[in-house]
C-alpha positions, 0 to 999 in steps of 0.5 A: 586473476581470471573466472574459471568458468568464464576465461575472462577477467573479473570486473574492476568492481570485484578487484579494486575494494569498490563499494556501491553508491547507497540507494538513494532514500524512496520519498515516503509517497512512493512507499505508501503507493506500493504499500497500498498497491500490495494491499489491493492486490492481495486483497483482490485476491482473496489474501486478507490477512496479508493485505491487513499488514500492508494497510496497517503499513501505508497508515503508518508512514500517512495516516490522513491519506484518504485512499488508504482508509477507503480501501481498507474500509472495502476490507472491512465491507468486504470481510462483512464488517459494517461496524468497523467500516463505518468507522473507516467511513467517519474517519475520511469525513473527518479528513476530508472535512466533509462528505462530499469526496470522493473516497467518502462516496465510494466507501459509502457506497460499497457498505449500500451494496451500490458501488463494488471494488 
């Protein structure tokens, strides 16, 4: 059998009924990362909408990582909603069991106008 368009042989992969190996199965962490990666991006970008679904999506496989609630509560600050990003901001003190992290400060920050994304 030959390539019409190319004079050679086909590869044995397209001959011989061989099926690819499955893809290996993404560990959750790196799912979250590029889900949120999507986020900011679009949301950098003006995308609003399209960033709402990739936080949603990144809370949906961990929903105490406390990254993904900073960012999306700099949505919310973003959008004009203190209301709603005070709650993303009570929801990092719970998990990070006080105020004193990272995430915390940054999101409180950004709702005082003293820190931006």
């Amino acid at each position: 059998m030959r390539f019409p368009s190319f004079g050679c042989s086909p590869p044995a992969i397209l001959t011989r009924g061989h099926r690819p190996s499955p893809r290996p199965a993404r560990p959750k962490a790196s799912i979250r990362a590029s889900r949120i990666a999507a986020s900011y991006g679009n949301r950098k970008i003006g995308n609003y909408e399209l960033a709402q679904v990739w936080y949603d999506k990144a809370l949906a496989i961990d929903p105490n990582h406390v990254r993904t609630w900073q960012y999306y509560g700099m949505w919310y600050v973003e959008q004009g909603n203190m209301l709603k990003a005070a709650d993303f901001l009570e929801k990092i003190r719970l998990i990070c069991g006080g105020t004193g992290c990272k995430e915390y400060q940054d999101l409180k920050g950004a709702m005082e106008g003293t820190v931006s994304y």
